[in-house]
N, C-alpha and C positions, 0 to 999 in steps of 0.2 A: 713612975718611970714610963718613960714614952717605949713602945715597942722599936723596936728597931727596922728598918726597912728593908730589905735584902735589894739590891740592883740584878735586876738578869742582863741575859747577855745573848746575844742573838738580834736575829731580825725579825721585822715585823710580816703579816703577811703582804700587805701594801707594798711594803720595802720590797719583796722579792716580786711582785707585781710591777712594779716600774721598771724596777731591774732587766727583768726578761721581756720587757715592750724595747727597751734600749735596745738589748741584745739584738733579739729581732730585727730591730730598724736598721742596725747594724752590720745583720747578717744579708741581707734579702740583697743591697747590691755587689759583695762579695760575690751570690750565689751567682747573680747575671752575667759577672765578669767571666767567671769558667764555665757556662754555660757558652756565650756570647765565643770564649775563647776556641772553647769546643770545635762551634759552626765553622768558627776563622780555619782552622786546623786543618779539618775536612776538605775545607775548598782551596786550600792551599796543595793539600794531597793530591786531589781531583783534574787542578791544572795542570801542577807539574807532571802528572802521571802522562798527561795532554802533549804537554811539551815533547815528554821523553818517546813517547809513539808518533809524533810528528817528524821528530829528526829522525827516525827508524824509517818510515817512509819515504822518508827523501831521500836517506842513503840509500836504499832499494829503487828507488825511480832511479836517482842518478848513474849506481850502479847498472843499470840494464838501458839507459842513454848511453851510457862512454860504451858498453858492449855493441849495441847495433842503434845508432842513431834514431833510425827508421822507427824502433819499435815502438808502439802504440802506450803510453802510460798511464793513461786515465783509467782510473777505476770511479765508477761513479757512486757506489757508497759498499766499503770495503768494512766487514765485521774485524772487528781487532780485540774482542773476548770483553768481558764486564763491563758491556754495554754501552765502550767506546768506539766509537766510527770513523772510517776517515773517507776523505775523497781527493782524487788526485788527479787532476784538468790540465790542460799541454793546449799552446798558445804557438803554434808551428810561422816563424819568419823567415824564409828564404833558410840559413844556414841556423839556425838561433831557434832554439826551442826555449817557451817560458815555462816554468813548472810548477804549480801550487797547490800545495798540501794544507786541508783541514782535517783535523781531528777534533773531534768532541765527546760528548759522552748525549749516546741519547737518548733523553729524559722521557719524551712522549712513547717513545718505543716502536716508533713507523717504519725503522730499519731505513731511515734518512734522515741526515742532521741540516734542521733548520738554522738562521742564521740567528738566533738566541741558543744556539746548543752549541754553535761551534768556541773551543777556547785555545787553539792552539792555528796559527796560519803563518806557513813558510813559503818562500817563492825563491825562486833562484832561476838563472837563464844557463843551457847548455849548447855548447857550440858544437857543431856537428864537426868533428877534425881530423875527418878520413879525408879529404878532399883539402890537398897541400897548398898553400899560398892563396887561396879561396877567401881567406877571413878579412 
């Protein structure tokens, strides 16, 4: 009589070798995409952080135009905490002041935002309207 064979059951080491090269190969651009997602995240934070200190600005420029026309509103590079900056330039026409706000965040650290740092730019024009029928 023949012995009998027994079958096992399992896998080989090979088999779990190919297995985990799969996995792997599998994994590595999952990992990129939340990696990748990540950076997106941040610079989306970073903007809009940008945006929301830009319209803060403007409403303070505007604010102190409609108060006294006259007053000077440039700041030429204004600290606005975690190492975002802003600047804020006036383009004076007869009644009509132009008003432009950059915010950035400054990366080099020179306590002035070049124009690769700036991410946020408002402009608006104010009319001086102490002086009735004038416009």
């Amino acid at each position: 009589m023949m012995p009998s064979r027994t079958r096992r059951t399992g896998l080989t080491l090979m088999e779990v070798l190919v297995a985990s090269a799969l996995l792997g190969l599998a994994l590595v651009p999952a990992f990129d995409m939340v990696t990748r997602g990540m950076v997106l995240a941040r610079d989306v934070e970073v903007r809009s952080r940008a945006v929301f200190l830009a319209e803060r600005e403007m409403e303070t420029a505007l604010a102190a135009a409609t108060e006294n026309f006259s007053t000077s509103l440039v700041k030429p590079s204004a600290d606005l905490g975690d190492g975002y900056r802003a600047t804020v330039t006036e383009t004076v026409s007869g009644l009509k002041k132009t008003v432009t706000v950059q915010v950035g965040l400054d990366a080099d650290g020179n306590g002035a935002l070049s124009n690769g740092e700036v991410l946020a730019t408002f402009a608006t024009v104010v009319a001086d309207t102490t002086m009735p029928g004038t416009l």
